[in-house]
GUMIKE-826766 format. One line per field, with one value per residue: x, y, z of N, C-alpha, C in turn; residue in three letters. Coordinates in steps of 0.1 Angstrom, whole numbers, plus 2048, in hexadecimal, padded with zeros to 3 digits. Layout:
N
n_xx	c(X / ...)
n_yy	c(Y / ...)
n_zz	c(Z / ...)
ca_xx	c(X / ...)
ca_yy	c(Y / ...)
ca_zz	c(Z / ...)
c_xx	c(X / ...)
c_yy	c(Y / ...)
c_zz	c(Z / ...)
rest	c(ala / ...)
END
This chain:
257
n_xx	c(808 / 801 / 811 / 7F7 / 7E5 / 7C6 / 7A5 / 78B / 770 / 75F / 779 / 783 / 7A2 / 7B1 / 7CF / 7E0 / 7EF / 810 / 818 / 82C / 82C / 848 / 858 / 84B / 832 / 816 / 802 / 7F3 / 7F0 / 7E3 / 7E0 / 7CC / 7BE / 7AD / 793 / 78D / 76C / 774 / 786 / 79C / 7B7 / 7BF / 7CF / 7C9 / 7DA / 7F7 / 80C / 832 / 832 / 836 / 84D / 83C / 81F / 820 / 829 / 80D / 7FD / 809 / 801 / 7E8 / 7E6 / 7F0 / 80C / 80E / 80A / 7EF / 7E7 / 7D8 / 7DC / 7E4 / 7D8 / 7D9 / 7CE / 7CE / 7DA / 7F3 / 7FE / 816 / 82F / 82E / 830 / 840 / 854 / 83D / 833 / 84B / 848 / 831 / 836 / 827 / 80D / 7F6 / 800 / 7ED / 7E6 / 7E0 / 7E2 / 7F3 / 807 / 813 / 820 / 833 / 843 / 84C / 85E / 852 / 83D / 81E / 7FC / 7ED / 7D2 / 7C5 / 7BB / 7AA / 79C / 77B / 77E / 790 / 77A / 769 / 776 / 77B / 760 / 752 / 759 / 75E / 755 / 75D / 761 / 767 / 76C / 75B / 757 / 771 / 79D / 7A8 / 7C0 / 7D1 / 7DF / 7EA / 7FD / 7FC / 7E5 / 7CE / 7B6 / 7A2 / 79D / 798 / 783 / 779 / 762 / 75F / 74A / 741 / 748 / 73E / 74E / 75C / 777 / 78F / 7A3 / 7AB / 796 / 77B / 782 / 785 / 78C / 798 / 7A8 / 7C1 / 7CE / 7E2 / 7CF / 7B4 / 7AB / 7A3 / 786 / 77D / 785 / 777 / 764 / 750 / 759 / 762 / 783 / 794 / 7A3 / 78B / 782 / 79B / 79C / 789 / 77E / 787 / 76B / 74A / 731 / 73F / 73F / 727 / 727 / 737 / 722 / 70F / 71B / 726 / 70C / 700 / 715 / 70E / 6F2 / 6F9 / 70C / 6FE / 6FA / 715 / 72A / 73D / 758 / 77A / 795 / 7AE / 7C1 / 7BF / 7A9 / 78A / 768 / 74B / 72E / 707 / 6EA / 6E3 / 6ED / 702 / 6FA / 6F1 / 706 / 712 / 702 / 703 / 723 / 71F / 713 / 721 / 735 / 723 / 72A / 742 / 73D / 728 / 733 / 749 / 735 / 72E / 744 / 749 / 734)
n_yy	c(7F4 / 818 / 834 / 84B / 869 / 872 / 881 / 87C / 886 / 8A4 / 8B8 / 8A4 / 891 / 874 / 867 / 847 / 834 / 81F / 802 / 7E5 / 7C6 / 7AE / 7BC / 7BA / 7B3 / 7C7 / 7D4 / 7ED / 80C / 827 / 850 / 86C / 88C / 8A7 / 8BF / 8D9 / 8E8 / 903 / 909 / 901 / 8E7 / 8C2 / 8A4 / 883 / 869 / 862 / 85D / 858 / 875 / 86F / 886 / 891 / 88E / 897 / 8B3 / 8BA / 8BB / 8D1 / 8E4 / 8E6 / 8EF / 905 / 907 / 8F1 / 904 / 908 / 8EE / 8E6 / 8CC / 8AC / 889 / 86F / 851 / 839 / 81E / 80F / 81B / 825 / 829 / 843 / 857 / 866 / 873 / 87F / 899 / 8A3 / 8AE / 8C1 / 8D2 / 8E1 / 8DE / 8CC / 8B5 / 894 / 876 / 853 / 843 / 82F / 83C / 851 / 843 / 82F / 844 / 859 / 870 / 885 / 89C / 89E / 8A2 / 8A6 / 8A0 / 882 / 869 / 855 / 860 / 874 / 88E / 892 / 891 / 8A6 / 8BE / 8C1 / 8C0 / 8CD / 8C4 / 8A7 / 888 / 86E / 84B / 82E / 80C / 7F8 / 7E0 / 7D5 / 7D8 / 7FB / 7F7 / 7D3 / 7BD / 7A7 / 7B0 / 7AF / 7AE / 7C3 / 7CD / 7E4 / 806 / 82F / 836 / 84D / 869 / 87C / 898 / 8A9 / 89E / 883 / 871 / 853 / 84C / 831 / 819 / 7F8 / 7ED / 7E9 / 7D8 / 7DC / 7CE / 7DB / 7CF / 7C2 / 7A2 / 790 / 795 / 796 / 778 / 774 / 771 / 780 / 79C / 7B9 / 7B8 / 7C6 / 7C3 / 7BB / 7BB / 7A1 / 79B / 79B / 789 / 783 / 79B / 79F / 7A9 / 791 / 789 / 789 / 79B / 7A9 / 7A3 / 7A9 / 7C5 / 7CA / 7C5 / 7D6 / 7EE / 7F0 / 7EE / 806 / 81B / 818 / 81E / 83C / 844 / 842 / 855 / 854 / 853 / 849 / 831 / 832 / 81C / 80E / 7F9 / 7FF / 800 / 814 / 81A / 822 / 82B / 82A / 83D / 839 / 81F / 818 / 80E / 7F3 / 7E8 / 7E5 / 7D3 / 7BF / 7B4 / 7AD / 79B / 784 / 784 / 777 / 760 / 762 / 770 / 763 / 74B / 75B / 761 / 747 / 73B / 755 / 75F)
n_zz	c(800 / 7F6 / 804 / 80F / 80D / 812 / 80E / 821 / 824 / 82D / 83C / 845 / 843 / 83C / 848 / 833 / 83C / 842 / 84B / 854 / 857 / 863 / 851 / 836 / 830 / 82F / 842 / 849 / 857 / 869 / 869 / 86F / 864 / 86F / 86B / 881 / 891 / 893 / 87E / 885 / 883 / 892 / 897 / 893 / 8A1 / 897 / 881 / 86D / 857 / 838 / 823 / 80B / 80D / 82A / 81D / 816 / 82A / 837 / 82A / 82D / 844 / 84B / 849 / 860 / 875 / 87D / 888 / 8A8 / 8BA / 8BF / 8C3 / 8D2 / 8CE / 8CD / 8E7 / 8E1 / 8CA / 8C6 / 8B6 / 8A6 / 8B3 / 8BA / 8A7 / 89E / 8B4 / 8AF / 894 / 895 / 8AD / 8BD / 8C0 / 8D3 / 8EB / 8ED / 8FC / 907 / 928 / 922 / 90C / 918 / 92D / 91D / 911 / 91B / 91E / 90C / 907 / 916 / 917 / 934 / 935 / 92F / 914 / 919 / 927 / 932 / 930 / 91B / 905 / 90E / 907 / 8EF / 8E3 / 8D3 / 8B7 / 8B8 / 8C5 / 8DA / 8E4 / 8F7 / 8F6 / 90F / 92A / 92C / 92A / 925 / 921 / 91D / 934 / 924 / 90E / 8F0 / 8E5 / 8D6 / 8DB / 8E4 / 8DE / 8DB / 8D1 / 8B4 / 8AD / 88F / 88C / 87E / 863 / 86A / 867 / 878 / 886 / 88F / 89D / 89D / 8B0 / 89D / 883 / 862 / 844 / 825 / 80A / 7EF / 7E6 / 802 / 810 / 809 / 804 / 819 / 831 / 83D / 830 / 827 / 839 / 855 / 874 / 895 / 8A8 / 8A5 / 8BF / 8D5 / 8E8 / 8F6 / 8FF / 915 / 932 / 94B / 95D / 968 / 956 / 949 / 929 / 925 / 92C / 91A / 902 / 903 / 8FF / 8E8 / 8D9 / 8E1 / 8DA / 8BB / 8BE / 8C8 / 8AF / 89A / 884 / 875 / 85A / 84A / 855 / 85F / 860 / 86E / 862 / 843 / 835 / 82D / 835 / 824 / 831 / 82D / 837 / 858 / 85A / 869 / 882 / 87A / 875 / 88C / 897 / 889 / 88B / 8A5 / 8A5 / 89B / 8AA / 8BF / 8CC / 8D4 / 8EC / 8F6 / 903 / 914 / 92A / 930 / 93E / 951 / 959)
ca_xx	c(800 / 80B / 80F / 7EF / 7DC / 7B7 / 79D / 77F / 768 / 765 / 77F / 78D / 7AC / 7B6 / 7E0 / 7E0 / 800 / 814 / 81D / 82E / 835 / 854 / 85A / 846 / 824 / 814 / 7F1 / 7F0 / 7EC / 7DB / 7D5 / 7C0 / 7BF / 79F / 799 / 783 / 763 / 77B / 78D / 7AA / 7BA / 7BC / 7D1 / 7C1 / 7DD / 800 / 818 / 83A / 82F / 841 / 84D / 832 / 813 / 825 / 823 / 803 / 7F9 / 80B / 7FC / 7DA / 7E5 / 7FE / 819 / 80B / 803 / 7E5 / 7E7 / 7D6 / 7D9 / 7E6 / 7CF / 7E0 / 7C1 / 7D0 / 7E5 / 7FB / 7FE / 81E / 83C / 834 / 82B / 84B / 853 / 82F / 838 / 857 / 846 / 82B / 83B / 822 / 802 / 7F6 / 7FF / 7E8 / 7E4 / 7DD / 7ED / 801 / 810 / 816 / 82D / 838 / 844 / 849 / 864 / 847 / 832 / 812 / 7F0 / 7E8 / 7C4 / 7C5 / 7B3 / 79F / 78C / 770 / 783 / 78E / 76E / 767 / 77E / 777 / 754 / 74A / 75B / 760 / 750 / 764 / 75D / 772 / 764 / 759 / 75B / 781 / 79F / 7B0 / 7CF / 7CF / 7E9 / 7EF / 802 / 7F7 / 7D3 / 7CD / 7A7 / 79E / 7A0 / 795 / 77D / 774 / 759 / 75D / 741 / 73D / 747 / 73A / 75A / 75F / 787 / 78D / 7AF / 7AC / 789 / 777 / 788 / 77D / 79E / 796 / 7B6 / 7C2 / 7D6 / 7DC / 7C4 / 7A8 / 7A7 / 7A1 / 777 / 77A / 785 / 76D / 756 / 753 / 75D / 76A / 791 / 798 / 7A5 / 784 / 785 / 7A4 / 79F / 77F / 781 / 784 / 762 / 73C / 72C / 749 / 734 / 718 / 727 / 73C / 718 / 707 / 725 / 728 / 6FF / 6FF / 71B / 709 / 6E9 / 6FB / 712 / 6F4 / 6F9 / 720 / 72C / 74A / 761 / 78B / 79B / 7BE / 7C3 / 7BD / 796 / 782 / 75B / 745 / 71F / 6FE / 6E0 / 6DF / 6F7 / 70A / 6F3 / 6ED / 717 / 715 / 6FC / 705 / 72E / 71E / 70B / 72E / 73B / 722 / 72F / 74A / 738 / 724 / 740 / 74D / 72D / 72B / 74E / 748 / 728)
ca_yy	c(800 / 821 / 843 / 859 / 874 / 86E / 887 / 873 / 891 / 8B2 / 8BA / 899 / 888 / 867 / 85F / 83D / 82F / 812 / 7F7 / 7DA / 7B6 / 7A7 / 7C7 / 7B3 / 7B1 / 7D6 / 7D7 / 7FB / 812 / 83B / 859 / 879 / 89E / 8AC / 8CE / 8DB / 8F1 / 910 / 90C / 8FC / 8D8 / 8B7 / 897 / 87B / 85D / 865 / 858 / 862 / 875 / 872 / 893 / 894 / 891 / 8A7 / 8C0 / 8BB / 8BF / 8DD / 8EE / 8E6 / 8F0 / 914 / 902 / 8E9 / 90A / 904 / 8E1 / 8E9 / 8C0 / 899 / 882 / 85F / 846 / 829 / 81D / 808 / 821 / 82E / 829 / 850 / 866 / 873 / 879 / 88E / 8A1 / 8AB / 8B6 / 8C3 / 8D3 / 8ED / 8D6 / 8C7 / 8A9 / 88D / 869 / 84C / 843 / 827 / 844 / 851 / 837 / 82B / 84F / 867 / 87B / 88C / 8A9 / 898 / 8AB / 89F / 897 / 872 / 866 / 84F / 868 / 87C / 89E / 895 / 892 / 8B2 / 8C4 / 8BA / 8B8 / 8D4 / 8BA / 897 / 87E / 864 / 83D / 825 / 800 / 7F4 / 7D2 / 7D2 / 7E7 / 800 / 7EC / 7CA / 7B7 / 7A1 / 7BC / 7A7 / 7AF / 7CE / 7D1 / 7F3 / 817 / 836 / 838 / 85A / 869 / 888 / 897 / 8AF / 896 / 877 / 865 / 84B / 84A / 822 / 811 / 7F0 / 7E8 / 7E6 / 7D6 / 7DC / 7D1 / 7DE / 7CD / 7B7 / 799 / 784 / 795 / 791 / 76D / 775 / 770 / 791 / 7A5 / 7BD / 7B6 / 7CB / 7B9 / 7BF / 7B8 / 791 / 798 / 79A / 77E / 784 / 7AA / 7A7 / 7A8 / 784 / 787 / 78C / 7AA / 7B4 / 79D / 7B0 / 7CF / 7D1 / 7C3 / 7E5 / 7F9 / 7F1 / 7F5 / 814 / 81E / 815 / 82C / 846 / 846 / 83D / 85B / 852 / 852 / 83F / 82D / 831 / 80F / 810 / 7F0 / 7FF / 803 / 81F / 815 / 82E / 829 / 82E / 83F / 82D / 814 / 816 / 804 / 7E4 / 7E0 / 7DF / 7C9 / 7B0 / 7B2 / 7AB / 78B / 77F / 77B / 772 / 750 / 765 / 777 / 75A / 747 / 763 / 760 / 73E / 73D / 75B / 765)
ca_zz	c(800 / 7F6 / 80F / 80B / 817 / 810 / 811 / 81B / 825 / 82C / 845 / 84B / 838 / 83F / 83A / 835 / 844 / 83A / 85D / 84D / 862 / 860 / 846 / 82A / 833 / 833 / 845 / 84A / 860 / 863 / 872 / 86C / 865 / 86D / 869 / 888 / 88A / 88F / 872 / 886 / 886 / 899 / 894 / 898 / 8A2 / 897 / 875 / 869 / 84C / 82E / 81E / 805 / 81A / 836 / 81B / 813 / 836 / 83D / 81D / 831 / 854 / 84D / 850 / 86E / 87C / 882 / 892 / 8B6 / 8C2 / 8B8 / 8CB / 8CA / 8D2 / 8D1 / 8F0 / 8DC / 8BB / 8CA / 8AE / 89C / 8B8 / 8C1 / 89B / 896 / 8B5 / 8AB / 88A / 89A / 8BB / 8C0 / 8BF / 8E5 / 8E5 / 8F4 / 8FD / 914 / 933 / 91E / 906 / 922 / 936 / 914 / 90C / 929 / 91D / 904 / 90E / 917 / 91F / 941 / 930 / 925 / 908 / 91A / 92E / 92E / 933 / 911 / 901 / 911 / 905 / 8DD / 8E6 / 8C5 / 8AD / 8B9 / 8CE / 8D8 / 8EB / 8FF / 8FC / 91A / 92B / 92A / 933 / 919 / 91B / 925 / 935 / 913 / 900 / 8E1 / 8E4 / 8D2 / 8D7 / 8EC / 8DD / 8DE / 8C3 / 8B5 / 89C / 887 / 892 / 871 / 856 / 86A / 865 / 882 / 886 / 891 / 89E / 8A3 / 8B8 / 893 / 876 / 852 / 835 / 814 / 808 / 7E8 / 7E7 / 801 / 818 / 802 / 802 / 82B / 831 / 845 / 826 / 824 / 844 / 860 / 87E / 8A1 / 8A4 / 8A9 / 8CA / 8DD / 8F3 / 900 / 908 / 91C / 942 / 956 / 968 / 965 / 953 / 939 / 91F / 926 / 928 / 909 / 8F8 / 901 / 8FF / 8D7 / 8D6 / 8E2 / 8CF / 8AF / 8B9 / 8C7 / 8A5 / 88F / 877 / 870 / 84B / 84A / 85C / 858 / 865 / 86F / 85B / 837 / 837 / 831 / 833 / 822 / 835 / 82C / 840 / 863 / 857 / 875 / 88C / 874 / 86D / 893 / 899 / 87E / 88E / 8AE / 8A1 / 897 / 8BA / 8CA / 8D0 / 8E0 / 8F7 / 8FF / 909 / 923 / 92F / 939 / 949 / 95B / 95E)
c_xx	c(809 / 807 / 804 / 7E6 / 7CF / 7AE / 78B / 776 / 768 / 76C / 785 / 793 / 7B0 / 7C3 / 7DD / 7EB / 806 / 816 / 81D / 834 / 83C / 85E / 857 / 837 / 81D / 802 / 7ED / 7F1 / 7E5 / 7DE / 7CF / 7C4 / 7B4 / 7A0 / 787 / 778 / 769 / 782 / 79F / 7AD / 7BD / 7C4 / 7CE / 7CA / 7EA / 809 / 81F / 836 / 838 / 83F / 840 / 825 / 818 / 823 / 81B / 7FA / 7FE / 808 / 7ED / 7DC / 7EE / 80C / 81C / 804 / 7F9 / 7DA / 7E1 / 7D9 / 7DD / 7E3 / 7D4 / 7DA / 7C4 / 7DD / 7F1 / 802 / 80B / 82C / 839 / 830 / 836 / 851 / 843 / 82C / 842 / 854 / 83E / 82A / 832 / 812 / 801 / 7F6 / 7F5 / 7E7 / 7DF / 7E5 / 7F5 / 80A / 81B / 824 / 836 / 843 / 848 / 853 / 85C / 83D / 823 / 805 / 7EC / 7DB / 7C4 / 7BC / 7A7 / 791 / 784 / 775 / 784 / 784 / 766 / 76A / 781 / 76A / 74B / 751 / 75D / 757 / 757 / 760 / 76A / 769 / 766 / 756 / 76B / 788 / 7A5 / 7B9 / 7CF / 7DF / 7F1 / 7EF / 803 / 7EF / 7D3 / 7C1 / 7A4 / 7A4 / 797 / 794 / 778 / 76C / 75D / 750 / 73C / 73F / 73F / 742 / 75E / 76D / 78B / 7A0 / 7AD / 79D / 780 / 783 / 77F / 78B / 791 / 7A2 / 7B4 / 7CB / 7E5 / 7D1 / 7B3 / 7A4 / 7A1 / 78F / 772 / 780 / 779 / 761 / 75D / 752 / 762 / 778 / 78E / 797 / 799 / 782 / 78E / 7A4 / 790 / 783 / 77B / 779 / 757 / 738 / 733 / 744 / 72B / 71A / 730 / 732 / 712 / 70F / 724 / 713 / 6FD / 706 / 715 / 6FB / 6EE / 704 / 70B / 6F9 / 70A / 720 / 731 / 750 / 76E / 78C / 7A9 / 7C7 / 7C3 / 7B3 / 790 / 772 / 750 / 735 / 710 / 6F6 / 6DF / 6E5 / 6FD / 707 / 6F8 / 6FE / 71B / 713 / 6FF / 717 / 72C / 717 / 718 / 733 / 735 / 723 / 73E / 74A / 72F / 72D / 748 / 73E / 727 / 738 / 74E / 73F / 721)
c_yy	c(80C / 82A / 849 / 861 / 874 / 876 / 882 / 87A / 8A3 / 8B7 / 8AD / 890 / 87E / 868 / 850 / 83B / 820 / 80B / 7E8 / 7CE / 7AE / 7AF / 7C0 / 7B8 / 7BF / 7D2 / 7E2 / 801 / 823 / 842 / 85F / 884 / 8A1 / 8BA / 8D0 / 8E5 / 902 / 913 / 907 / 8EE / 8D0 / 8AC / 88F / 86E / 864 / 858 / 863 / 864 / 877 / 87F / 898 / 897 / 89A / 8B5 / 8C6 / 8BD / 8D0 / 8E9 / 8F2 / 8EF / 8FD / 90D / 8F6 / 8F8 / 90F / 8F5 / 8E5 / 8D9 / 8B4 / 896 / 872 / 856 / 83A / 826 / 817 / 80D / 82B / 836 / 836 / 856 / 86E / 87A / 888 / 897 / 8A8 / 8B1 / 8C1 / 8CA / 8DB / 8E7 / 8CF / 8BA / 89C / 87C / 85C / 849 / 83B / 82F / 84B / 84D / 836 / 837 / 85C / 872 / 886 / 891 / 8A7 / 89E / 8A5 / 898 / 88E / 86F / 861 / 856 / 86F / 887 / 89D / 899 / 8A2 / 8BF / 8C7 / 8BB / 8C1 / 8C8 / 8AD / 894 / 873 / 858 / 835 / 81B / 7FD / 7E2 / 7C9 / 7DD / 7EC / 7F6 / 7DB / 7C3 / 7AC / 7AE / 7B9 / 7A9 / 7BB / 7D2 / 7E1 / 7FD / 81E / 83A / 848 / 85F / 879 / 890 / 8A0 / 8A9 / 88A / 86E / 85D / 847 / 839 / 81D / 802 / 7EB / 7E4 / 7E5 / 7D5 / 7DF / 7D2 / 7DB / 7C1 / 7AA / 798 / 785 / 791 / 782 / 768 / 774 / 77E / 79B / 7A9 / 7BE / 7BE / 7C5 / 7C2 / 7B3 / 7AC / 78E / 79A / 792 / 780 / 793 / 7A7 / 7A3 / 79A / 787 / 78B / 799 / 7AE / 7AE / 7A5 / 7C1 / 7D3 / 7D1 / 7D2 / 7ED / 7FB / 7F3 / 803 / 81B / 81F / 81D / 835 / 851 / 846 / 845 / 85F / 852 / 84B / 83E / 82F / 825 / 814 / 807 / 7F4 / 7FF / 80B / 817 / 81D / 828 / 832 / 833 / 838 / 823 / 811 / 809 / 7F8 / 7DF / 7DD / 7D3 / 7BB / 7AD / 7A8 / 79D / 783 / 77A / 77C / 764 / 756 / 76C / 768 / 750 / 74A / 75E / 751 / 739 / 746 / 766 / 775)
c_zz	c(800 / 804 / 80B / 812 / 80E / 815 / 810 / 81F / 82A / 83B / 84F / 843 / 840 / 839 / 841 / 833 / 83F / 84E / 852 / 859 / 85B / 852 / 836 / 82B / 835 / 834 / 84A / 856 / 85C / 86A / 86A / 86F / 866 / 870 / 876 / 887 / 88A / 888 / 872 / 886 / 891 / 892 / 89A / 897 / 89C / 88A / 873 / 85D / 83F / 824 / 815 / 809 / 823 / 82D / 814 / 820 / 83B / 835 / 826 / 840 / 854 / 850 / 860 / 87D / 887 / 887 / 89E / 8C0 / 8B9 / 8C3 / 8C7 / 8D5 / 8D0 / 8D9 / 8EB / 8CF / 8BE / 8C1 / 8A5 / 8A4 / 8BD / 8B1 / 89C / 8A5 / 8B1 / 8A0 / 889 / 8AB / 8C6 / 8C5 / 8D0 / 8DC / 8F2 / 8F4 / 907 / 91B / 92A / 915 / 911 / 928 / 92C / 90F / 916 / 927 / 916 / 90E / 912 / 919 / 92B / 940 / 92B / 91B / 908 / 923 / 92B / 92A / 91E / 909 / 904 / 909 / 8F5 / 8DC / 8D4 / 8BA / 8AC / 8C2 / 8D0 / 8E6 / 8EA / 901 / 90D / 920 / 92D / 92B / 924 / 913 / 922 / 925 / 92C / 909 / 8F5 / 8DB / 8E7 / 8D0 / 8D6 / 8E4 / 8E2 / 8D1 / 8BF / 8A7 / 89A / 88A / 883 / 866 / 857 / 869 / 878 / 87F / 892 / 89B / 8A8 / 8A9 / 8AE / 889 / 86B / 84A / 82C / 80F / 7FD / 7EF / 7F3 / 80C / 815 / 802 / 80F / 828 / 837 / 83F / 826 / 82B / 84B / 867 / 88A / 8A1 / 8AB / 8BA / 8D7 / 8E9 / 8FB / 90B / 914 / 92B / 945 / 95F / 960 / 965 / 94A / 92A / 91A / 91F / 91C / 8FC / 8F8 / 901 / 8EC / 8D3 / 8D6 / 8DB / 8C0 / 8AD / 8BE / 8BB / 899 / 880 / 871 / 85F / 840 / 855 / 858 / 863 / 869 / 862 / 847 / 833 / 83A / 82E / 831 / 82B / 836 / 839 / 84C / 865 / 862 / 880 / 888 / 878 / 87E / 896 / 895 / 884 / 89F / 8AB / 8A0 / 8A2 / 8C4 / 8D2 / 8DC / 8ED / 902 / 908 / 916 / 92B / 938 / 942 / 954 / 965 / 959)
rest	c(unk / unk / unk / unk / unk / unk / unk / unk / unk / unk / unk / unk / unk / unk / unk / unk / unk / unk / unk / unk / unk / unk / unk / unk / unk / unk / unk / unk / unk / unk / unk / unk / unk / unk / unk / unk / unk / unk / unk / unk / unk / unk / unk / unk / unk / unk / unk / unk / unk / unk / unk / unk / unk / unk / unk / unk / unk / unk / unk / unk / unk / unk / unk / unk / unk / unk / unk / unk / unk / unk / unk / unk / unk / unk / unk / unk / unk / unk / unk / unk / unk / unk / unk / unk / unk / unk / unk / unk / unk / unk / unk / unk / unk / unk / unk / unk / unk / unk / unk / unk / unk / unk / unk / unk / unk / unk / unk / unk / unk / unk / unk / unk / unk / unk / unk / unk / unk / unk / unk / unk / unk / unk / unk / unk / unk / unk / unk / unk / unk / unk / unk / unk / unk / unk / unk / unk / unk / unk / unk / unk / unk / unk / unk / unk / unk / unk / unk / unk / unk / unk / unk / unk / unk / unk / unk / unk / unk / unk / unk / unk / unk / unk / unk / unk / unk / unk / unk / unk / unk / unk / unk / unk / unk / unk / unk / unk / unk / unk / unk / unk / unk / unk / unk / unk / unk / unk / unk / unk / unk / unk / unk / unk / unk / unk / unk / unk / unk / unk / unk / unk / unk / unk / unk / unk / unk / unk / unk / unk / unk / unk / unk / unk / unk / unk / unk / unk / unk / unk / unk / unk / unk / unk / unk / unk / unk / unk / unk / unk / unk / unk / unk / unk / unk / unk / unk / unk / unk / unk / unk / unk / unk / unk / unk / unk / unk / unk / unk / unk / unk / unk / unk / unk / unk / unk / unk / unk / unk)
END
């Protein structure tokens, strides 16, 4: 996959990132430029950008000028955020406690990603949700479920890492059955909390999610997946992800109540 900057509505570009395993295998990665309702910007997740995109962003932004914030929503999304500070030096920078720890010589906003305050504090252009039933990070640093999902609130774009997968990808992903399906990430089972109720409550966590999101537009993936969606769409792509595992939910549920 190439490097690009993607303008998938009005006031929010997707760069779609390269992340290769074993330096072969490229299943992507993102972030986001969103342009807020004051006319100023937001990054949404943190890549090093290569020259060309950088200055196609800084054509958008005065020179980064008018960057106000990089918001890096995924605890584990750590390997460009000390790069897009340093390019970006002027911008707050924010994240979860594991950027944090992971990171502590970097200027941090004392507001973490996963809390309210953030959401506050965004509250004219974003909304953003923390699955529930499980912790951010979980003690299997393998299991990359949990973010800190966030919607566009003027384009409708729902910004993703990880907690929903949707590849739009050729050869040899395509031959995968989950090409092209919305899904929740593999690692569900392992992330949810050892006891009774995290079943339950990540089932109405992602309902509610899906009518309080109802009038979404698209999805951006981290993975290489943008998901354009119809009228109300939102709900159903929940509904029907949530039918998928319910064999895994059921499961927690009879071990732990």
């Amino acid at each position: 996959m190439s490097e690009k900057l993607v303008e998938l509505a009005d006031g929010f570009w997707s760069v779609r990132g390269e992340f290769k395993i074993g330096g072969l295998l490229d299943i992507g990665t993102h972030c986001a430029l969103v342009r807020r309702a004051n006319g100023r910007f937001v990054f949404l997740d943190s890549y090093t950008l290569p020259d060309g995109i950088k200055t196609q962003i800084d054509a958008l932004t005065d020179g980064g000028k008018l960057v106000d914030a990089i918001l890096n929503l995924h605890p584990f999304h750590t390997l460009h955020c000390e790069w897009m500070h340093q390019a970006y030096p002027d911008a707050t920078l924010y994240g979860t406690a594991r950027h944090r720890s992971q990171l502590p010589h970097l200027p941090w906003d004392e507001v973490a990603c996963e809390k309210d305050a953030l959401a506050e504090l965004f509250a004219e252009d974003f909304a953003f949700s923390v699955p529930r039933g499980m912790p951010l990070v979980c003690e299997d640093e393998a299991v990359h479920f949990a973010s800190v999902l966030a919607l566009h609130k003027h384009s409708g774009t729902i910004h993703i890492d990880d907690t929903f997968v949707y590849l739009d990808k050729g050869f040899p992903f395509s031959l995968l059955p989950i090409n092209r399906r919305f899904s929740f990430h593999p690692t569900l089972a392992k992330a949810l909390y050892p006891e009774a109720g995290a079943a339950d409550a990540f089932r109405e966590w992602a309902i509610g999610l899906g009518i309080d999101w109802a009038n979404a537009r698209r999805i951006a993936t981290a993975h290489d997946g943008v998901l354009e969606l119809g009228p109300e769409e939102f709900p159903e792509r929940i509904g029907a992800a949530l039918a998928r595992v319910k064999p895994v939910l059921d499961k927690h549920r009879a071990q732990y109540g």
